[in-house]
NUROFI-870138 format. One line per 2 residues: number of its first residue (from 0); their letters; for each residue x, y, z of N, C-alpha, C, CB. Coordinates in steps of 0.02 Angstrom, whole numbers, m for minus. Each point is the difference from the previous one (the first is absolute). Glycine has a CB too. Layout:
// residues N
NUM = a = X/Y/Z/X/Y/Z/X/Y/Z/X/Y/Z | ...
***
This chain:
// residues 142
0 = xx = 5560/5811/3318/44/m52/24/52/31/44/m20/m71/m102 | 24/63/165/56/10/27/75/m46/m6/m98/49/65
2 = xx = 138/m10/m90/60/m21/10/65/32/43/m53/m38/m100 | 74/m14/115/55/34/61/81/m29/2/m116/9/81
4 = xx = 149/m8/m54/61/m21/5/m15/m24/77/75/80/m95 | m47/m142/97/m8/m42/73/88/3/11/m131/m103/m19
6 = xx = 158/108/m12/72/21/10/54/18/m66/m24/m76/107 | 76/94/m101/22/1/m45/27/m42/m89/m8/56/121
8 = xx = m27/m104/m87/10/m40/m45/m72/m51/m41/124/14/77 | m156/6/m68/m80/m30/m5/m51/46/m7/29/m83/69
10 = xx = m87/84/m103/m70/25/m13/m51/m19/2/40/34/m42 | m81/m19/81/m77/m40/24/m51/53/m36/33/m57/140
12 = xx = m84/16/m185/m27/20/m17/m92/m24/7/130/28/m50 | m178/16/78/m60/m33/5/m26/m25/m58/m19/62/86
14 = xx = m35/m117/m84/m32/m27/m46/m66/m39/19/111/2/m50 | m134/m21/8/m54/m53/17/5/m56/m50/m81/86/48
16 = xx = 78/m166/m19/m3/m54/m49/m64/m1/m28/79/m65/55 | m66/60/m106/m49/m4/m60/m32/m60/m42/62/91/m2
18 = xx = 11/m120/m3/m13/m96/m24/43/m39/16/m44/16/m91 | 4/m84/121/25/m50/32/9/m53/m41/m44/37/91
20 = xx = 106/m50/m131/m4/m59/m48/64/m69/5/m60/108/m81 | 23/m152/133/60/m24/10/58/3/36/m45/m1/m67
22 = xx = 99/2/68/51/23/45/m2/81/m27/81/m127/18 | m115/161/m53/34/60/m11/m54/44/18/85/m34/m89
24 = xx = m64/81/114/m52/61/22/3/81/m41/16/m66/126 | m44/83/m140/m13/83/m37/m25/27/47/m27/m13/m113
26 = xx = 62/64/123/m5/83/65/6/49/m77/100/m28/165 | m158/44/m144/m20/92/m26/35/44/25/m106/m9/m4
28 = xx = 152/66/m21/46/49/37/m69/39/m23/163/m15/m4 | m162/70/45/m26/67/m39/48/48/m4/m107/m12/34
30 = xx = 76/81/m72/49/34/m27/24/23/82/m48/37/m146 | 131/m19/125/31/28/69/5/77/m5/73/m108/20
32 = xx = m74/124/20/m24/75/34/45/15/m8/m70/5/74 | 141/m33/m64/65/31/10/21/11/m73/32/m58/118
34 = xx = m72/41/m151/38/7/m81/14/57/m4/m53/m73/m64 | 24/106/77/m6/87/m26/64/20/9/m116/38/37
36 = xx = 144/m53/34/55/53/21/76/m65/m34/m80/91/152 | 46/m138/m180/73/m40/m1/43/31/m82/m64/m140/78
38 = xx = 125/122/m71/32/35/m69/6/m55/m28/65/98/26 | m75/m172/m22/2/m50/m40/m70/m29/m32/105/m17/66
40 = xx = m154/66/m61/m64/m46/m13/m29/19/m79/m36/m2/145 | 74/17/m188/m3/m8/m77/57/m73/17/m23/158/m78
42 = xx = 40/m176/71/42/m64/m5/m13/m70/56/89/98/m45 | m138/m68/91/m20/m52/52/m65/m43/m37/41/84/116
44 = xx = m69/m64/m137/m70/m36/m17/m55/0/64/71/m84/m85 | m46/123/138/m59/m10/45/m49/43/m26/62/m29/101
46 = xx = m46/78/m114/m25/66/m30/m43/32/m60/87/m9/52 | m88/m57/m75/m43/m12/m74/m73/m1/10/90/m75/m48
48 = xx = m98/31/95/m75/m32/m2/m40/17/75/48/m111/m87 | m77/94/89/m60/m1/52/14/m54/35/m88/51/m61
50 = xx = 100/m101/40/22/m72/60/38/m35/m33/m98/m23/64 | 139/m16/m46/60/m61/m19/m22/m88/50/125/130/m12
52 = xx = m102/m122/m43/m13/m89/27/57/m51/m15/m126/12/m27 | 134/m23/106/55/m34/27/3/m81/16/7/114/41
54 = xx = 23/m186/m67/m23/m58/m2/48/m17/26/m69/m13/m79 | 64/m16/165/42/m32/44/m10/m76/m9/m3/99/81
56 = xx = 75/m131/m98/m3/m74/0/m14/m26/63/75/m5/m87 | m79/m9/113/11/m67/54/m16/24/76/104/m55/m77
58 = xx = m130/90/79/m16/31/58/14/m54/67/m89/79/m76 | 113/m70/145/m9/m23/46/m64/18/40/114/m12/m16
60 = xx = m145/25/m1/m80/14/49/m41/10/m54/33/65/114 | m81/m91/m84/m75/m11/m28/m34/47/m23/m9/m71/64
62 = xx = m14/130/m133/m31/55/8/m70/m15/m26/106/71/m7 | m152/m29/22/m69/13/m6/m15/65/m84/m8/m26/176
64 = xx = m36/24/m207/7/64/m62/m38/60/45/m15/m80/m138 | 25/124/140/m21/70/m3/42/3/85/m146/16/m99
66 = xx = 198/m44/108/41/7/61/62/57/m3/m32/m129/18 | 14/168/36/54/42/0/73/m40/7/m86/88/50
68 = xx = 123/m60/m92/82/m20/38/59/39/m39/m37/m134/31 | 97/128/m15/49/32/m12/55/m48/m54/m32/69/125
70 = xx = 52/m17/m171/48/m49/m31/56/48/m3/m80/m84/m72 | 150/52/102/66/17/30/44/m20/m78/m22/m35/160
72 = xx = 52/97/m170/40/5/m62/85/15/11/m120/45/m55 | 151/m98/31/74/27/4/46/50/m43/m14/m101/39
74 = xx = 15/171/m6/34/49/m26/68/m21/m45/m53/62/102 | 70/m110/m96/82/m31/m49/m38/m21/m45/100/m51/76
76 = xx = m164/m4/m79/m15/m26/m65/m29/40/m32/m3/m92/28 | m3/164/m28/m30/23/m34/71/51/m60/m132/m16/111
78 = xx = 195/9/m77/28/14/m20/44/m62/m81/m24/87/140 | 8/m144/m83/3/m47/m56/m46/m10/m71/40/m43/103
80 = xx = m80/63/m84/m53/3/m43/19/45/m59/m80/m21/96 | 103/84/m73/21/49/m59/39/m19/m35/m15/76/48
82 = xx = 66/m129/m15/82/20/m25/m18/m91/m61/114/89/161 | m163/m130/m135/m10/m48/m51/m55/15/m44/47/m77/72
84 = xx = m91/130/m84/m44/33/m36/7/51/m47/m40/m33/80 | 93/84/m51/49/53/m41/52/14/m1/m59/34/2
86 = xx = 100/m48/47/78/12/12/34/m52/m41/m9/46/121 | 2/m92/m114/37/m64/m38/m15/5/m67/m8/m80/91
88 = xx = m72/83/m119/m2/1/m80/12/53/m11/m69/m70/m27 | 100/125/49/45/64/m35/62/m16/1/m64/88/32
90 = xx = 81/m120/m1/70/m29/5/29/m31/m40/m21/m4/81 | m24/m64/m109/0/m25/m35/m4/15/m75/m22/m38/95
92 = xx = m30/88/m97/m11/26/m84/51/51/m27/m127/m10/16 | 150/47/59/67/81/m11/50/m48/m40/5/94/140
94 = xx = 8/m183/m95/55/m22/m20/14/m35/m51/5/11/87 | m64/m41/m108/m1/m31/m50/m26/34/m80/m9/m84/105
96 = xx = 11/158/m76/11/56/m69/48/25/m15/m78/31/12 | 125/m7/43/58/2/9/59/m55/m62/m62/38/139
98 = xx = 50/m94/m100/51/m58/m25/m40/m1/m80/35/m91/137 | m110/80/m153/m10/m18/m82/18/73/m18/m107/m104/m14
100 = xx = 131/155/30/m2/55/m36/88/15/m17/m133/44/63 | 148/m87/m31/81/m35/m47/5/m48/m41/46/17/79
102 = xx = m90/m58/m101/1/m28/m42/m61/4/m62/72/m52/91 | m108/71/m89/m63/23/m47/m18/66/1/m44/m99/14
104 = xx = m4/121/m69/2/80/0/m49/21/54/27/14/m130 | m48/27/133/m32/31/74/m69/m23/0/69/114/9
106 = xx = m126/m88/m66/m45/m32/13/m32/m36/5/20/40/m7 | 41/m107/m19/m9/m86/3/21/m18/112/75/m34/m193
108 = xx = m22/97/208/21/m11/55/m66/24/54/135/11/m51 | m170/30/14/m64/32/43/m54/m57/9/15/125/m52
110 = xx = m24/m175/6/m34/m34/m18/19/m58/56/m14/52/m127 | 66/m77/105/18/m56/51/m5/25/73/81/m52/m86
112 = xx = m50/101/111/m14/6/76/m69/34/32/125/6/m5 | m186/m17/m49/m61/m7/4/m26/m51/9/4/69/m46
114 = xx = 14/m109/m6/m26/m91/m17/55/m32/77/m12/m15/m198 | 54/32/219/43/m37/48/m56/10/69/145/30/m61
116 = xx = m186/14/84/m52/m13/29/m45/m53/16/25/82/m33 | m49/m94/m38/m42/m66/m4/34/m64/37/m43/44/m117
118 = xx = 90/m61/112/20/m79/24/11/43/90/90/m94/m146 | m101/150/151/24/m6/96/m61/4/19/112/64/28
120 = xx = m173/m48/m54/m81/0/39/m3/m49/m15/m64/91/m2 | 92/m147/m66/m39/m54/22/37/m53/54/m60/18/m118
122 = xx = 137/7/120/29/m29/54/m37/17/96/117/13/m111 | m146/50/108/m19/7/45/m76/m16/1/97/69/14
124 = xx = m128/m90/m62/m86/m39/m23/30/m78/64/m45/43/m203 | 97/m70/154/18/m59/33/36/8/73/9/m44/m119
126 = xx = m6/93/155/14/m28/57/m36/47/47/111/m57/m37 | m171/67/11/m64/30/46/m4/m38/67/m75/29/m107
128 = xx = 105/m87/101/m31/m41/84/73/15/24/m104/m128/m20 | 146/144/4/61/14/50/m4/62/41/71/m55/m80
130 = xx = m107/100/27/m12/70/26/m34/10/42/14/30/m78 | m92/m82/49/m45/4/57/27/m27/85/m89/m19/m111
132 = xx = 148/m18/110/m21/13/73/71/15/25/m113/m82/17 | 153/126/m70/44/72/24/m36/53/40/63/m9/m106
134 = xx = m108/7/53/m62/78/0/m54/m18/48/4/38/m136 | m5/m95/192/m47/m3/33/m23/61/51/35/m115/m25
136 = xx = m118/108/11/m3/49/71/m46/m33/45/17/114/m57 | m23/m77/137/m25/m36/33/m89/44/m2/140/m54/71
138 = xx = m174/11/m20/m65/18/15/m15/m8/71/m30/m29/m110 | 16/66/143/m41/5/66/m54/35/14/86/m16/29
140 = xx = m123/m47/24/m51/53/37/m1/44/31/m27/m54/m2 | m16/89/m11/m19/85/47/m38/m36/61/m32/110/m114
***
């Protein structure tokens, strides 16, 4: 898979659509070449597998399956991504061990800012369609 920077702020990555279902389309990434030399690719997930599969809502143009095309990724949302995936629920659990660990003994306080997890995935279960089209990406033809 070639991937590139189209400028500083964006990532194009090759693919091929795979499934056409409806308004939504699946592009096959394959593995990227560039993984090797990147220092984030234990924490990227490109780097795991052999291909990824990518499901664009709403496409403005018409695609065909086994069609080459490009899917354009925004370098900020990917930063968002971390900071509502791991930055925030450490935030959340440091603080809310912190505060029960003034009022209860420690490993009741270890406990709660474990269990205080649960209600924010499912807060973020419930607002999967807000995200989805925070986290939109685009699709174009080659």
């Amino acid at each position: 898979m070639n991937s590139q920077a189209t400028n500083n702020n964006t990532f194009v990555h090759s693919g091929v659509v795979s499934k056409i279902k409806g308004d939504r389309v699946t592009v096959t990434l394959e593995q990227n070449i560039h993984c090797e030399a990147c220092h984030a690719k234990g924490s990227c997930g490109m780097s795991e597998t052999e291909s990824k599969e990518v499901e664009i809502s709403n496409p403005e143009v018409s695609f065909k399956i086994n069609e080459p095309v490009n899917v354009v990724l925004k370098k900020a949302l990917g930063l968002k991504a971390v900071f509502w995936a791991y930055v925030f629920p450490f935030i959340l659990m440091f603080s809310s061990l912190l505060i029960a660990s003034n009022f209860v003994p420690e490993w009741i306080a270890g406990l709660v800012s474990l269990f205080i997890l649960i209600p924010y995935y499912i807060v973020l279960y419930f607002l999967k369609n807000s995200f989805k089209k925070t986290f939109e990406i685009s699709i174009l033809k080659i």
